[in-house]
C-alpha positions in Angstrom: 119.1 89.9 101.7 117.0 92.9 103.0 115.0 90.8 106.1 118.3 90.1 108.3 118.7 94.3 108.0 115.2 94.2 108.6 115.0 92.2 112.0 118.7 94.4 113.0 117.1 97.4 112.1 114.3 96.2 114.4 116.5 94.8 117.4 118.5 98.2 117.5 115.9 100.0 118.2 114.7 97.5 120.8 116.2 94.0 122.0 112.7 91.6 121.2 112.4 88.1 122.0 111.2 86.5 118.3 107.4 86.9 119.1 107.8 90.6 119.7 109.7 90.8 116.5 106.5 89.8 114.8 104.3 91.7 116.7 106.5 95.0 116.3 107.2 93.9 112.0 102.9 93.4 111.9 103.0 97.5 113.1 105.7 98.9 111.7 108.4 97.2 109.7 105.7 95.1 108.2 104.1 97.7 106.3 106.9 97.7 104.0 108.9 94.9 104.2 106.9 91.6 105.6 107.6 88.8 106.9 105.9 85.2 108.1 106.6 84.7 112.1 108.9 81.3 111.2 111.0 83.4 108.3 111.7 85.6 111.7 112.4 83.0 114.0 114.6 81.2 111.3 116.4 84.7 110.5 117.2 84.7 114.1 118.9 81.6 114.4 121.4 82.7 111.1 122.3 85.6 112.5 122.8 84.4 115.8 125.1 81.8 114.5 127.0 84.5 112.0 127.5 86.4 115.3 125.6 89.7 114.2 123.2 89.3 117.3 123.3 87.1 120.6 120.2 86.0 123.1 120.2 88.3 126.3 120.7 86.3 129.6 117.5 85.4 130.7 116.2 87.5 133.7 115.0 85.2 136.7 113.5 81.7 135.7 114.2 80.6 132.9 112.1 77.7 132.0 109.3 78.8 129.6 111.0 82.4 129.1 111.6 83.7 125.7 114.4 84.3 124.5 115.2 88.3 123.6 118.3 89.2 121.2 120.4 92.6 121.1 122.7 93.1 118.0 126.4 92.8 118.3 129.1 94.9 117.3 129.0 92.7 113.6 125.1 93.2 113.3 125.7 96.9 113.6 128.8 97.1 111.1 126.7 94.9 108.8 123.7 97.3 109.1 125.6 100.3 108.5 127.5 99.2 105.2 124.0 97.8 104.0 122.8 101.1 104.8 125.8 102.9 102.9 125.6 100.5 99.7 124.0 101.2 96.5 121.0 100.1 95.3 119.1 100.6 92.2 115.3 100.9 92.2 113.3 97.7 92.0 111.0 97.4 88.8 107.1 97.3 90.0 105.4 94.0 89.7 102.4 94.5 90.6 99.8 91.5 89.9 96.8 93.6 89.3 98.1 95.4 86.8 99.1 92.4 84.7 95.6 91.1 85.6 94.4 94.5 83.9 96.6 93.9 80.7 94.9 90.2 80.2 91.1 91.2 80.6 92.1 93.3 77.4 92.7 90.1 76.3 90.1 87.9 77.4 87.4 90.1 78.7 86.4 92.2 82.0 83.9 89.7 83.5 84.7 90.9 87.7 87.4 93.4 87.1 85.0 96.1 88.1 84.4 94.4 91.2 87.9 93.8 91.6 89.5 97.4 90.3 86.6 98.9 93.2 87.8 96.2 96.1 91.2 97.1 95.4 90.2 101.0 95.7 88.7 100.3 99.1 91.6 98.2 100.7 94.3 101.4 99.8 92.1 103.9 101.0 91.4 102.1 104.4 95.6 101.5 104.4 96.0 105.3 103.4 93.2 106.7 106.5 95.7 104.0 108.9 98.8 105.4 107.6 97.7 108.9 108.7 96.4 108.4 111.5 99.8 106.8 112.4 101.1 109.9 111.1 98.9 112.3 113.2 99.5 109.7 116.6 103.4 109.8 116.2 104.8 112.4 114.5 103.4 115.8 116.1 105.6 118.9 114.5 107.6 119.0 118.1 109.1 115.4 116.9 112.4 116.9 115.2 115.5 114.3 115.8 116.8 113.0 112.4 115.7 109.3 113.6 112.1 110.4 113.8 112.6 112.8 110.4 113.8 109.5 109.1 110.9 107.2 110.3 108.9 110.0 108.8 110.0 110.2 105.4 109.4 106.1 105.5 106.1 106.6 106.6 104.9 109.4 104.1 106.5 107.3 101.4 103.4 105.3 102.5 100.9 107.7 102.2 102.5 109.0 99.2 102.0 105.3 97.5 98.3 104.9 99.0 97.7 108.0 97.8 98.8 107.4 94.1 96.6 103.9 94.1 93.3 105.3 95.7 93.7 108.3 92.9 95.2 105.9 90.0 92.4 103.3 91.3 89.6 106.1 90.9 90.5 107.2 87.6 90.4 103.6 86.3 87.4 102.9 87.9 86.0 106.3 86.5 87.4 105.6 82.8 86.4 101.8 82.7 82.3 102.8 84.1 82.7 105.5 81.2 79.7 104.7 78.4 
């Protein structure tokens, strides 16, 4: 249920024609909650028809124009009492862990490789995350939106930082004679 939020969340803060939906989810939205370019597309189309979001009239010619949405009055009321709802945490599935638990099982053969790859692709996510951090959220930047698009973002960091140290340690435990 959490994409349609997703793609309003995104269209409030910007009306996007569907391709600038997945160029802006790829940046931003995408870091946490992903999505393929036809799951958008599709998206679009329900909540056009459930009458959360419309298409803007196009501007000039339209032959070969895209087509950009902006949320209606339902989208937002639909956002905000998603927003308000409770949720419980998720449990973590997490595939590499359960790949961990079965080379107890049936041996290590490329799990060091692995465990070491995996180290790698969280600490090149966790120097992007701060550098987005460092581009967009100078101290000056104080409005509870951007306070709130902080938080999001250091719970990124926060989680890259726990795998590249939780990664290390395993690594470091594993190599141990």
């Amino acid at each position: 249920m959490s994409l349609p939020h997703a793609i309003l969340t995104a269209l409030l803060e910007k009306p996007s024609s569907g391709l600038e939906l997945t160029r802006r989810f790829d940046k931003s939205i995408g870091y946490f909650w992903s999505a393929t370019h036809q799951q958008i597309y599709r998206e679009l189309g329900r909540l056009e028809r459930d009458g959360a979001i419309r298409a803007l009239p196009p501007q000039g010619a339209t032959r070969g124009q895209k087509k950009e949405y902006e949320v209606l009055p339902a989208g937002r009321a639909e956002l905000a009492r998603w927003t308000a709802e409770r949720q419980d945490p998720k449990p973590l599935r997490d595939t590499l862990l359960l790949r961990l638990r079965a080379a107890a099982v049936v041996g290590t053969d490329g799990i060091q490789d692995e465990l070491h790859r995996h180290l790698d692709l969280h600490r090149r996510q966790l120097a992007e995350y701060e550098e987005i951090e460092r581009r967009d959220f100078p101290p000056d930047k104080d409005a509870v939106e951007d306070r709130l698009r902080h938080v999001v973002l250091r719970a990124g960091i926060d989680l890259e930082t726990f795998w590249t140290q939780w990664l290390a340690r395993a690594i470091e435990e594993l190599e141990a004679p």
